[in-house]
C-alpha positions in Angstrom: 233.2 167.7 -104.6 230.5 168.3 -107.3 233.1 167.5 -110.2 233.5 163.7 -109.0 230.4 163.1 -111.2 227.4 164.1 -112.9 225.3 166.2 -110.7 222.0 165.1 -112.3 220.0 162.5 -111.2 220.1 160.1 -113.8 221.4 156.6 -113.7 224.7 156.3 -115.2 224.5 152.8 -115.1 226.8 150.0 -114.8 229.7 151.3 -117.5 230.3 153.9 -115.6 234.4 153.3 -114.2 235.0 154.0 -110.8 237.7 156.4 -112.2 234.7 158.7 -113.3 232.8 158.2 -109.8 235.9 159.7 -108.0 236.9 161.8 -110.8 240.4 160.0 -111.6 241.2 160.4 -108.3 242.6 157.5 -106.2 244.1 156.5 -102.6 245.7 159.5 -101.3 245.2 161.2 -98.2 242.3 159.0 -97.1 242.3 159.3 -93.5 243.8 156.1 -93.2 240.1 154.4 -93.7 240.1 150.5 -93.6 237.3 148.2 -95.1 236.8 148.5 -91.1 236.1 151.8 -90.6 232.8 153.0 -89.2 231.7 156.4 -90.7 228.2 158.2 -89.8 226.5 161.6 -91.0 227.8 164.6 -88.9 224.9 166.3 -90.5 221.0 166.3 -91.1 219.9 165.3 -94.6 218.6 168.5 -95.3 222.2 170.3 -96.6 222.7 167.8 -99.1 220.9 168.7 -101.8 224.2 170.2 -103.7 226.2 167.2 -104.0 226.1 164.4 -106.6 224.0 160.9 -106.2 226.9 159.4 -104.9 228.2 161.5 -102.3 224.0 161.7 -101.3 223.5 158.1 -101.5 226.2 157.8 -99.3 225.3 160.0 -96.4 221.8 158.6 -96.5 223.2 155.3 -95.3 225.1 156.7 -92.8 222.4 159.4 -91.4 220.8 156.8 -88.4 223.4 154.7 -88.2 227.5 153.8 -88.2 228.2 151.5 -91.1 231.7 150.2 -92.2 233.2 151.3 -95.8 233.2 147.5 -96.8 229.0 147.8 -96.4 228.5 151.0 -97.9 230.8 149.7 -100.7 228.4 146.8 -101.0 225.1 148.9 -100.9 226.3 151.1 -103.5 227.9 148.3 -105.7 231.2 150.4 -106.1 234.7 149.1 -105.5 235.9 150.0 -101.8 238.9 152.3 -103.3 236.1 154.5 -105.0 234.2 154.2 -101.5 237.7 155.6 -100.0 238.2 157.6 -102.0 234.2 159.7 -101.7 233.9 159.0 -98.0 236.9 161.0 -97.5 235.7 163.9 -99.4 232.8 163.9 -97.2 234.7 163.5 -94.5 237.2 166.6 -95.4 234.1 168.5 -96.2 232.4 168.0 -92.5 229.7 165.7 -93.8 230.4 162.7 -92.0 232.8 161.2 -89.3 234.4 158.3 -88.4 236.2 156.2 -86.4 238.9 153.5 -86.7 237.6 149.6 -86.2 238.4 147.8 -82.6 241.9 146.9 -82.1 241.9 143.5 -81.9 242.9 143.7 -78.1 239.7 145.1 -77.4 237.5 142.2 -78.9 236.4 139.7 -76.2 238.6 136.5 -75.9 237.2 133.8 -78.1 238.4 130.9 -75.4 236.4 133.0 -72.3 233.4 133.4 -75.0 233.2 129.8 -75.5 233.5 128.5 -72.0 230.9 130.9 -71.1 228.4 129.6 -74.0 229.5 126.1 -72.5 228.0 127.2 -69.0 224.9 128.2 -70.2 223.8 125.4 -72.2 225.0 122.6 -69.0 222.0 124.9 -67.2 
């Protein structure tokens, strides 16, 4: 993981490709992550002083709570293959975990939702 990018701590800006984040790498193997997916830190902050900004930024994000690639994508102003693409290195490595969005049979029926909202305001 520490050849995906620079090690140091310095800025590399906004030229920097998101081949050079991920290290060329791309979409392979990635856990089958959606824009969906919730990911959190598996482990304290304290063990992560050897990776790269990236991979740190990252896991501080996720240490007190779940958040979905899509928002660490946007925190981190990468593209959400690059995001793939690092998250599951972390995830590979133990760092974080995750788990799959709601099926779409688990969300709440929008028809009962609304009838229920229509209850509340006839009180």
């Amino acid at each position: 993981m520490t050849g995906a990018a620079s090690s140091g701590d310095e800025d590399p800006g906004p030229l920097v490709r998101p081949f050079a984040v991920t290290g060329g790498r791309a979409g392979k193997d990635l856990h089958g992550l959606d824009i969906l997916t919730l990911v959190t830190a598996a482990r304290s902050e304290a063990g992560n002083a050897g990776l790269n900004r990236e991979y740190r930024e990252i896991l501080r994000l996720c240490q007190h709570r779940a958040l979905s690639i899509a928002e660490i994508a946007a925190h981190m102003n990468l593209l959400l293959a690059a995001v793939k693409v690092l998250v599951s290195d972390l995830i590979d490595s133990g760092y974080l975990i995750h788990r799959p969005p709601p099926a779409l049979a688990a969300l709440p029926d929008i028809n009962l939702l609304q009838a229920v909202l229509n209850g509340v305001r006839r009180l």
